[in-house]
N, C-alpha and C positions, 0 to 999 in steps of 0.2 A: 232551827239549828242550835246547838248547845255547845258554847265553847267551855273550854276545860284549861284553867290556868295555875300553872302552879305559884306557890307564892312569890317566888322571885321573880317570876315574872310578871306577878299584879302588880308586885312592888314598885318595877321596872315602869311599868304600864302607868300608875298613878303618877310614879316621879316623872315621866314624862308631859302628862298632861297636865301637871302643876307648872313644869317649864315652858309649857308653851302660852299657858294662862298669861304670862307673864314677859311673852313677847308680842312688843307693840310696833317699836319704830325702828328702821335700821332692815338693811338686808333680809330675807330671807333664805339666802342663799346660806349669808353666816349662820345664821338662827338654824338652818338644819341641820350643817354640819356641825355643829355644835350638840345638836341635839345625839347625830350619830355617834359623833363620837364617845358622848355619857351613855348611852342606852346600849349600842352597839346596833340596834334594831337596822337594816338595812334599807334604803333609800328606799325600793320596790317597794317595799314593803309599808310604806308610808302615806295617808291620804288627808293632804290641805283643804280645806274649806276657808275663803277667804273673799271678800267683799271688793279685794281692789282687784282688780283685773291684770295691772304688771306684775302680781305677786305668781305670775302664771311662770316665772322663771325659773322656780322650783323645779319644775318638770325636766330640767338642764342635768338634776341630779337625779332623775328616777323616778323623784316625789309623783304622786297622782294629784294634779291639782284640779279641786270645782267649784269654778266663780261662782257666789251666792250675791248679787248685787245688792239684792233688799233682803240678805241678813239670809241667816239657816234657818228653812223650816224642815220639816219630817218628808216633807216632798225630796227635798233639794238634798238631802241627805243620802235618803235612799237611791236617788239618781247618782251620787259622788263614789257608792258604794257599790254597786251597779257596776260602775267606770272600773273601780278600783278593782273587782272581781275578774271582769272581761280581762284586764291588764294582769292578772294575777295567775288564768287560765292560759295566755298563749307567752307565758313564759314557760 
């Protein structure tokens, strides 16, 4: 599949995952609204990967969260995206 983005939204796209690079401690719940609020990008439309298992509260706000306990590999990835897609289709 070949996605197609226009610059403002790569833009978007990059300054998002420079913000999230840069979230460690502290809510997650804050950290996405946060994150919604700068990008605009919509909660559904969002997919966590994340090591702690109570960060699974995301999902409060739409977020798609997929516990990766020992860390992301290309497995555990593709499974989160998997998730996010199923979640994507019966909306």
């Amino acid at each position: 599949m070949t996605l197609f983005f226009s610059f403002i939204q790569l833009q978007r796209t990059l300054d998002s995952v420079n913000y999230l690079l840069h979230v460690n401690t502290g809510s997650k719940i804050k950290h996405f609204k946060s994150l919604h609020r700068q990008t605009g990008i919509p909660y559904s439309e969002m997919l966590f990967f994340d090591d702690e298992h109570r960060n699974v509260e995301v999902e409060k706000l739409g977020v798609t969260f997929h516990h990766v306990p020992r860390g992301l590999t290309f497995e555990m990835f593709e499974k989160g995206l998997e998730e996010w897609r199923r979640r994507q289709s019966s909306n």
